[in-house]
N, C-alpha and C positions, 0 to 999 in steps of 0.2 A: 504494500500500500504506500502510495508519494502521498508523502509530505514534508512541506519546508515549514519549518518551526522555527522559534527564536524563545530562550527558555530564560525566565526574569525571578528575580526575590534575593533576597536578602542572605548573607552569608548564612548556611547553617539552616535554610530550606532545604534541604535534600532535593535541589534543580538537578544537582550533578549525579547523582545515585540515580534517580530518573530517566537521565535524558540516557544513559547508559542501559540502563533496563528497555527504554521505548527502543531506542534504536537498533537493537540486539533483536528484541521483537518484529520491529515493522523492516529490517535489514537495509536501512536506511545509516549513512554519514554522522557522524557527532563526531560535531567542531568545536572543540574549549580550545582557547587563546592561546593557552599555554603550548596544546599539544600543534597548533596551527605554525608556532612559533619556531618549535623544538625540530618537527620535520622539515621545514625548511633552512632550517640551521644545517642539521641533516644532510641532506639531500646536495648542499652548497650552491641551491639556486643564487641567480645573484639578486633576487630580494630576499635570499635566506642570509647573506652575506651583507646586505646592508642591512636587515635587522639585529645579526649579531654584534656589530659595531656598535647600536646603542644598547647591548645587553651586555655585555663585557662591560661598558663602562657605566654600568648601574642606572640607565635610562632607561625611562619611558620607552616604547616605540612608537611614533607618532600614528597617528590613525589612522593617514592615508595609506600607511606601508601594511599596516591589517587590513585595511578596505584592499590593496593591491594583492595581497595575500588570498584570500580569499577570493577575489575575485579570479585569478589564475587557476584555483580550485574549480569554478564556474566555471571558464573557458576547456577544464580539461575534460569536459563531462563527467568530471568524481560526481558531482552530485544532482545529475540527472533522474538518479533512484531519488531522489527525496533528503533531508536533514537538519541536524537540529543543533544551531548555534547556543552553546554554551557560555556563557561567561562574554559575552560580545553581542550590542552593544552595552555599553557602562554609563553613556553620556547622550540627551538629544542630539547634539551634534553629528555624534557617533551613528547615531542611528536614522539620520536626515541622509549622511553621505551612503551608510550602507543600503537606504531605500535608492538614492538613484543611481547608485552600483546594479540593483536587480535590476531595475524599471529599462536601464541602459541595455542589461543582457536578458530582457524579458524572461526574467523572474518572479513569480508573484508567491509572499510568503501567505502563507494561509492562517498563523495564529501566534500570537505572543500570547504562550502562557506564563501567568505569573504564580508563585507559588508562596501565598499567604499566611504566615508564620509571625504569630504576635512576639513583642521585644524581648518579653520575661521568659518565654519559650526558646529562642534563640541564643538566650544569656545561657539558660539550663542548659541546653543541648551541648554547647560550644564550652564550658567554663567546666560541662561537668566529664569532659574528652582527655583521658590519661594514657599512656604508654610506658610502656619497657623499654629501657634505654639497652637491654642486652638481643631480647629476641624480638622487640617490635611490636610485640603484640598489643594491642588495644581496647581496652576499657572504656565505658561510656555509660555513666552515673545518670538515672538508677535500672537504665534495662539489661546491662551487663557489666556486670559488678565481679571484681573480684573475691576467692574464696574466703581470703585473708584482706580486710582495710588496708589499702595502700601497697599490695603486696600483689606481685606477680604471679601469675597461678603456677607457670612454667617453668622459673627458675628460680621463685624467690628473691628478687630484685626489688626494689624500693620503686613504685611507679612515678613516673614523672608528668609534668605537664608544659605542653608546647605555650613558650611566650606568649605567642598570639591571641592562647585559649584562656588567658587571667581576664577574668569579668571586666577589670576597669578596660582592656583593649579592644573585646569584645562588644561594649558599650560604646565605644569608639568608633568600630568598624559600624554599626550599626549606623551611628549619624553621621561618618563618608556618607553611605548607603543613599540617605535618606536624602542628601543635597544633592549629590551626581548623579542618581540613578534612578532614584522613584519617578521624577519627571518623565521621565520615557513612561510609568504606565500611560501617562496623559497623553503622550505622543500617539499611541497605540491604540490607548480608545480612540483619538479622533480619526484615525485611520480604519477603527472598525473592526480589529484581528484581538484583539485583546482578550484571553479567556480567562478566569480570575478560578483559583482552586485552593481549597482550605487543605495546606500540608502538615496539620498537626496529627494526623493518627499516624499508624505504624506504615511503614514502606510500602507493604503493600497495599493498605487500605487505599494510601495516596496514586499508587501506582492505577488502583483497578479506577480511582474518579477519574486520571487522566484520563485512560482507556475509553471510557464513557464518553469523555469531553471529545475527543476528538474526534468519536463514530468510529 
């Protein structure tokens, strides 16, 4: 089944566990930034080559070299089955240049789903995310808890937790969020593709409303 999707919400909605399950499902492309970035790094296109230049030296990559990215992806017919952008776009901007990128190569996306996850839900989720610094393995307060409080099931290690996952950064990253990126739902509605999904139950529950949502 084609479809071009564009997947929106806030760190710590489960967009990215999703758009990974859908795509798998409907055997459709999933595009997150990072990985859009890393293969053409990869590959030593020479737009993989000029965005490695501003990633080496801890830049940004400016938008148009993502809109040029992607859009190279378009030209190759990768994503003629259908796909579902990840993590891109982040800014109206962003997403004004990647509309006349499609519009240019007669693409029409079919739905920005957004995936709705209140702030205190987001703090729990993200604040309550621990690891083993020995074997990796991952805890996530309170649906999977270790046997032992703060103790590793595997090897007995002291769990640890990723910087970015301390409540005050998390509360952080929430109001980035909310100034750079929420504007785009309003993009979206007025374009009409906008599909609004409550992601507070379990994976799958969220997984089977997509399902629905998008027939």
């Amino acid at each position: 089944m084609k479809k071009n999707l564009v997947f929106l919400g806030p760190p710590g909605s489960g967009k990215g566990t999703q758009a990974v399950k859908l795509a798998q499902k409907l055997n459709i492309a999933h595009l997150s930034t990072g990985d859009i970035l890393r293969n053409a790094v990869k590959e030593g296109t020479r737009l993989g080559k000029e965005a490695e230049r501003y990633m080496k030296n801890g830049e940004l990559v400016p938008d148009h070299l993502l809109i040029d990215l992607i859009e190279s992806k378009v030209a190759s017919s990768e994503l003629n089955d259908g796909f579902i952008l990840d993590g891109f776009p982040r800014t109206v901007p962003q997403a004004k240049n990647l509309k006349e990128m499609f519009d240019k190569n007669g693409v029409s996306l079919e739905a920005a789903i957004l995936f709705q996850v209140a702030d205190n839900e987001v703090v729990k989720r993200l604040s309550g995310r621990w690891f083993c610094p020995k074997c990796q393995a991952t805890y996530n307060y309170p649906t999977n808890v270790p046997r032992r409080e703060g103790v590793c099931d595997h090897d007995g290690a002291e769990l640890q937790r990723r910087p970015d996952d301390e409540e005050s950064v998390v509360r952080n990253r929430l109001e980035v969020y909310k100034k750079q990126t929420q504007p785009i739902e309003d993009f979206y509605r007025e374009e009409s593709v906008l599909t609004e999904i409550k992601a507070e139950g379990s994976p799958e529950e969220v997984f089977q409303a997509l399902l629905r949502e998008i027939g």
